[in-house]
C-alpha positions in Angstrom: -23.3 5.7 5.7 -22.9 2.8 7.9 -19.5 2.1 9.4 -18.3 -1.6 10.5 -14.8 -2.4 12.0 -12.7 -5.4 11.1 -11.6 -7.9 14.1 -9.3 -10.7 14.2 -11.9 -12.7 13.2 -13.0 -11.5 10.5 -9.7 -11.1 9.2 -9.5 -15.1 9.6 -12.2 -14.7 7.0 -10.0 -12.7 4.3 -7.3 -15.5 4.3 -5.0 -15.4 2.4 -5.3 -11.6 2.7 -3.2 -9.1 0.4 -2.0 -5.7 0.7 -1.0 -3.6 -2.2 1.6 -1.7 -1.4 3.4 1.1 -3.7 6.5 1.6 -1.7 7.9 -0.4 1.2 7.0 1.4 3.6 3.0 2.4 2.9 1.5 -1.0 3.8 3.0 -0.8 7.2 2.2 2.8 7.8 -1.2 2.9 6.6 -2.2 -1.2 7.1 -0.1 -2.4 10.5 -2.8 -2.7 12.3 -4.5 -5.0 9.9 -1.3 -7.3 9.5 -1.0 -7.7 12.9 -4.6 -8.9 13.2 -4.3 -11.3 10.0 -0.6 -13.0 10.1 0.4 -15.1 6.9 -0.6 -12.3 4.7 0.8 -11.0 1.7 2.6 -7.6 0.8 2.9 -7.0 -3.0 5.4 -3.9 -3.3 5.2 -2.5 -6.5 8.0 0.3 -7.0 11.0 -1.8 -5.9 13.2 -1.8 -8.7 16.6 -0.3 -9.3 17.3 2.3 -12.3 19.4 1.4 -14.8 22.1 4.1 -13.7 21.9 2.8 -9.5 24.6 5.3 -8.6 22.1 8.6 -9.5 20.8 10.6 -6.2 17.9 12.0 -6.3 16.8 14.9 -3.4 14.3 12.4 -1.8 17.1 9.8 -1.4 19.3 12.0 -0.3 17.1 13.5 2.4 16.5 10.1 3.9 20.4 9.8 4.3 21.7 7.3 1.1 24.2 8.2 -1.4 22.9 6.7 -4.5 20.0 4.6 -5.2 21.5 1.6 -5.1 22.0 2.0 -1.2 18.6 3.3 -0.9 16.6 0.7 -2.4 18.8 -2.0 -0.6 18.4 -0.1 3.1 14.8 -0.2 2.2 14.3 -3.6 0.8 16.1 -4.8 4.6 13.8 -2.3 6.6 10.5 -3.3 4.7 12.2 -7.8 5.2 11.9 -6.6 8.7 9.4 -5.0 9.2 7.2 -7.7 7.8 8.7 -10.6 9.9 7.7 -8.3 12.9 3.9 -8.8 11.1 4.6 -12.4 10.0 3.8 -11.3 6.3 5.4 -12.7 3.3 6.7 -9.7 0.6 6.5 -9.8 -3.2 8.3 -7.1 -5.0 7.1 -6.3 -8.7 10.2 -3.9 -9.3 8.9 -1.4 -11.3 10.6 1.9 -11.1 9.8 4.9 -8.3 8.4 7.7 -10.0 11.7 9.6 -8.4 13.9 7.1 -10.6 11.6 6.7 -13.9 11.8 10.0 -16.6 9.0 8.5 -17.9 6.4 5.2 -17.7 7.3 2.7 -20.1 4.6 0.6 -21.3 2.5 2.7 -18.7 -0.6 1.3 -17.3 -1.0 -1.5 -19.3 1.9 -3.0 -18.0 1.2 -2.6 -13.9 -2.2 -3.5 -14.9 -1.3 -7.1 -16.1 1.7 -7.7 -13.9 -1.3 -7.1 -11.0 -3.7 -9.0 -12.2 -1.0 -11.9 -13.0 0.2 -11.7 -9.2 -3.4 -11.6 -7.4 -4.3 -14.7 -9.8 -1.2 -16.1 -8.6 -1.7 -15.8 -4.9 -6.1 -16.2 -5.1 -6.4 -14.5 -2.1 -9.6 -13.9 -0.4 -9.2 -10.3 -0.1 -7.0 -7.7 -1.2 -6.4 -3.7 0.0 -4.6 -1.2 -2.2 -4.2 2.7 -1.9 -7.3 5.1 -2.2 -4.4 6.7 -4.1 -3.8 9.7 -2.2 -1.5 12.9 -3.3 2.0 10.5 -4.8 1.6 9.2 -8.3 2.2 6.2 -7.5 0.0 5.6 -5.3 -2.3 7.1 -7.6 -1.6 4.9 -10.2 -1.7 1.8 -8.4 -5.1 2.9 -6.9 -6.6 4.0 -10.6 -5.1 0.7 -12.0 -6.7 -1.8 -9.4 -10.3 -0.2 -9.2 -10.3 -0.3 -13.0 -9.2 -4.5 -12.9 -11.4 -5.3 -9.6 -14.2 -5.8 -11.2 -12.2 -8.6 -12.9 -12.5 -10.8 -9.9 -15.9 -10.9 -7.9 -15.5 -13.2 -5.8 -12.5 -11.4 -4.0 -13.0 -8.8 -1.6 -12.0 -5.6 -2.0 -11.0 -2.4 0.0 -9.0 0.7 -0.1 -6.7 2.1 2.5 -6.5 5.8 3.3 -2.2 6.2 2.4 -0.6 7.6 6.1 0.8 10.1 6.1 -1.1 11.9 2.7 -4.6 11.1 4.8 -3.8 14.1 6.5 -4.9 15.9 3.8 -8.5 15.4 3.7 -9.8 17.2 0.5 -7.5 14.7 -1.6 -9.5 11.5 0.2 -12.9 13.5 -0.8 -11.7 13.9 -4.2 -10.8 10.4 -4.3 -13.7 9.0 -2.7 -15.5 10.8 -5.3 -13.7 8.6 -8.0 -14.7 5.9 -6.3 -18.5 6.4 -6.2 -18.2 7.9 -9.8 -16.7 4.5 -10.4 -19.7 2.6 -9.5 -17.8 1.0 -6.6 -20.2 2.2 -3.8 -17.4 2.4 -0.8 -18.4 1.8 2.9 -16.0 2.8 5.7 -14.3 0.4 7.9 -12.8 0.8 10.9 -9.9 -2.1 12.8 -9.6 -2.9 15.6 -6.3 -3.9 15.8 -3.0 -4.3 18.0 -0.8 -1.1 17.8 2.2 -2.6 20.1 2.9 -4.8 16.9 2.3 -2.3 14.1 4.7 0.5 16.7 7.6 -2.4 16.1 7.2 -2.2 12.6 7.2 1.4 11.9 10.4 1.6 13.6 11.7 -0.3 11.2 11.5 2.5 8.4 14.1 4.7 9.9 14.9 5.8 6.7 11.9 7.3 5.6 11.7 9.5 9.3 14.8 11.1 7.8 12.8 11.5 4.9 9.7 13.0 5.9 11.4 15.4 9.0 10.1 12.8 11.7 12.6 11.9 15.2 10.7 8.2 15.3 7.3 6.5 14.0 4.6 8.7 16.2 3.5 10.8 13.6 2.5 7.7 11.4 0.8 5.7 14.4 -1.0 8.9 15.5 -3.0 8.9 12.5 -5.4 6.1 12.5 -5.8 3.9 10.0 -9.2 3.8 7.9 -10.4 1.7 5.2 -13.3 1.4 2.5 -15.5 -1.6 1.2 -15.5 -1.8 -2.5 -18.5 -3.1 -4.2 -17.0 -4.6 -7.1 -19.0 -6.7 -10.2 -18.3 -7.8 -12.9 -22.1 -6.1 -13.8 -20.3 -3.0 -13.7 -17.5 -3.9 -16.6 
């Protein structure tokens, strides 16, 4: 399978360029590289919002070091505003619920499906990333949600991104490769070339999540490179 790498001028190309992102901090970690090559872009955060009851704690949130959700999500939404204007990317939150804060999905997919839809006619970009959906569920329902709604818009193009830090597990990204081809989407790898001084600057800005996921600082998420697939969506295969 042929492999081709994204420069800075091709990512001209893709403007206005959009990254899907379920959580604050997964476009950085797993896209940085590709912000930094395309500035102006767009990050659409999906799982911003705050439960109704903001003073719960849930073990995640209290790993990272917060005392309720309400001061997580806020430490979060102020490490992902920096992180971007490191990037020079705009951010969109959708504010649906975390899977940590939601007992269960109301309205489900039919909901996230329409809201992105809505936004990515909003924005018309020229291309748009989103998780290969990779061991969270919400990454894995953002994923199954935009390669079922791609085909809606042809003339965009469209790629997954291998989530950092869950591409460390590689049978998950065969398994989910394999969706994609059973899909009909016929992915191609792609490789950036891109400026990691700019994406280090903005992985420092999650210092929460390190807390979180056992790290001292951001090298475990820039050692793992960041790799992407071409999507081969039409509306032939609706």
């Amino acid at each position: 399978m042929p492999s081709h790498s994204i420069t800075r001028d091709l990512a001209s190309t893709m403007d206005p360029l959009v990254v899907v992102s379920p959580h604050y901090d997964d476009a950085v970690f797993s896209c940085g590289n590709l912000l930094a090559l395309a500035p102006g872009s767009t990050v659409v955060t999906v799982y911003t919002g705050l439960p109704e009851k903001a003073d719960i704690l849930t073990d995640w949130d209290r790993r990272c070091g917060f005392s309720s959700a309400r001061d997580a999500m806020q430490a979060r939404a102020l490490e992902n505003r920096k992180a971007l204007g490191l990037l020079h990317a705009a951010g969109i939150d959708l504010e649906f619920l975390d899977s940590q804060y939601a007992r269960r999905r109301e309205n489900g997919a039919d909901l996230l499906s329409d809201t992105l839809a809505s936004t990515i006619t909003q924005i018309q970009p020229a291309a748009v990333f989103f998780p290969l959906g990779l061991f969270h569920e919400d990454h894995i329902n953002v994923s199954d949600v935009l390669i079922t709604i791609c085909h809606r818009f042809p003339i965009i193009h469209w790629f997954v991104y291998e989530d950092i830090p869950y591409r460390q597990q590689s049978q998950r990204v065969v398994q989910r490769l394999s969706k994609l081809v059973e899909s009909g989407v016929g992915p191609t790898p792609i490789h950036v070339k891109g400026m990691p001084e700019y994406k280090a600057k903005a992985v420092e800005a999650y210092q929460s999540q390190f807390r979180g996921l056992g790290y001292d600082d951001g090298r475990p998420v820039l050692r793992q490179a960041e790799q992407y697939w071409r999507l081969h969506c039409s509306m032939d295969l609706l």
